[in-house]
C-alpha positions as CSV (number, residue, x, y, z in Angstrom):
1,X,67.1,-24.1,-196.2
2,X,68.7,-22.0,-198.3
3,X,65.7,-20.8,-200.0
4,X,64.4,-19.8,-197.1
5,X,67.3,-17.6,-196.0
6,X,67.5,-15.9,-198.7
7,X,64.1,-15.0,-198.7
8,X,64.2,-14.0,-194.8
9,X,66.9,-11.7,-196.3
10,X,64.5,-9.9,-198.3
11,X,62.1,-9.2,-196.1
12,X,64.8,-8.0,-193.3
13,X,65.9,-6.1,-196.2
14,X,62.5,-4.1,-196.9
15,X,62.2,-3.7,-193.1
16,X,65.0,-2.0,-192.5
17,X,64.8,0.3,-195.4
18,X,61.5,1.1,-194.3
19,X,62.8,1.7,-190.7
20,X,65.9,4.0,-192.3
21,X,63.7,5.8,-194.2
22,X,61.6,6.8,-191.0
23,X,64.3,8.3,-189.2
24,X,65.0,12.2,-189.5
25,X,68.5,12.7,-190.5
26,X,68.3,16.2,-188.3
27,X,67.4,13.8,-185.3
28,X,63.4,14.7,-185.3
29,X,62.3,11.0,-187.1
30,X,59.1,10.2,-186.1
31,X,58.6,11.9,-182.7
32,X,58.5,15.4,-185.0
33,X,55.8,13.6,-187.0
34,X,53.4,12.4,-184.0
35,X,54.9,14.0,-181.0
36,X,53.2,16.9,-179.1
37,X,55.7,19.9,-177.6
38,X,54.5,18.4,-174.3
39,X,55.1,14.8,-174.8
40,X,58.7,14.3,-174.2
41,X,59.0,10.9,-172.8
42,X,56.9,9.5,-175.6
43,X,59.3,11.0,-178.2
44,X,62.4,10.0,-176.7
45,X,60.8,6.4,-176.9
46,X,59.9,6.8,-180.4
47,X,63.3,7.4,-181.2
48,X,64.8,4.5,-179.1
49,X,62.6,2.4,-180.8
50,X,63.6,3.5,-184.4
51,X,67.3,3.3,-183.4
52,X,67.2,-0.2,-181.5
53,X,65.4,-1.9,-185.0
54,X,67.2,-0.1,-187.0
55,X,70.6,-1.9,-185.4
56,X,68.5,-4.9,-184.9
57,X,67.6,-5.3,-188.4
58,X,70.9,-4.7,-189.4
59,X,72.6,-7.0,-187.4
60,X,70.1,-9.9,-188.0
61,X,70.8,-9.4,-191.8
62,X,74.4,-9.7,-191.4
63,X,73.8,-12.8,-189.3
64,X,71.7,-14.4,-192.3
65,X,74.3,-13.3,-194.7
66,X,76.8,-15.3,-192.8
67,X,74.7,-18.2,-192.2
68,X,74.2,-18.3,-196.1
69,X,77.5,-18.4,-197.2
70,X,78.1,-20.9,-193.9
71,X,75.5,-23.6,-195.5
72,X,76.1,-23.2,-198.7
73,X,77.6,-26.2,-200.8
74,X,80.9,-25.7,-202.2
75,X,82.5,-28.7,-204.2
76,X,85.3,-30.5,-202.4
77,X,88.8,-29.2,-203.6
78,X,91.9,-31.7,-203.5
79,X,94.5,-30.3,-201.7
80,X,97.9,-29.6,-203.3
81,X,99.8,-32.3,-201.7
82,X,97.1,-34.6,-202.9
83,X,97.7,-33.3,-206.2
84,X,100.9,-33.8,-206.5
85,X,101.0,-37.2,-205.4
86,X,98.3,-37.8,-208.0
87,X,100.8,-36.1,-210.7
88,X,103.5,-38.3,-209.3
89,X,101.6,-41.7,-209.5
90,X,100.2,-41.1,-213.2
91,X,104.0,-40.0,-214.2
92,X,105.2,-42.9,-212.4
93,X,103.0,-45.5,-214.2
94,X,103.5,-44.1,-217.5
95,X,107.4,-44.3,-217.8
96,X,106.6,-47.9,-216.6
97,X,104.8,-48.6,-219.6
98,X,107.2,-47.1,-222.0
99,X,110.1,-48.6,-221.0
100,X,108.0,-52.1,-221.4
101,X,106.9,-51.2,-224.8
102,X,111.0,-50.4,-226.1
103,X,111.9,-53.9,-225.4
104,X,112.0,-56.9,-228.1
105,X,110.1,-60.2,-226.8
């Protein structure tokens, strides 16, 4: 599952580059490209269309980021209570055993 994320990533990745890189940073992007003077609505369209996948794309690779670090398997941490009680229990059973070893039979 992972695997396939992460490869969903890239490809939303090269998308939205290639959608960045279509835009016109002066506002014309592709309606100056393919637009006629008299074909207004059709640019104003265009340029909807550029901005909507651009934040589209954006937002669905920030989803699959999240989802990735969301499924990904992390080893199981003992807390530090449970540490301690650990370090208690292994201290306790080793005074145990030297104070039994200092005694004649």
């Amino acid at each position: 599952m992972l695997t396939f994320i992460g490869i969903l990533s890239i490809i939303v990745s090269f998308a939205l580059i290639i959608v960045v890189l279509v835009q016109n940073p002066k506002g014309g992007g592709i309606s100056s490209s393919f637009g006629a003077p008299g074909q207004l609505g059709g640019v104003k369209r265009a340029n909807d269309f550029v901005e909507k996948a651009t934040w589209t794309l954006a937002g669905t690779l920030g989803a699959l980021a999240l989802l990735a670090v969301i499924l990904v398997d992390r080893p199981k941490r003992p807390s530090q209570n449970e540490e301690r009680t650990e370090r208690t229990k292994d201290q306790g059973q080793g005074q145990g055993e030297n104070q039994g070893s200092g005694q004649p039979k």
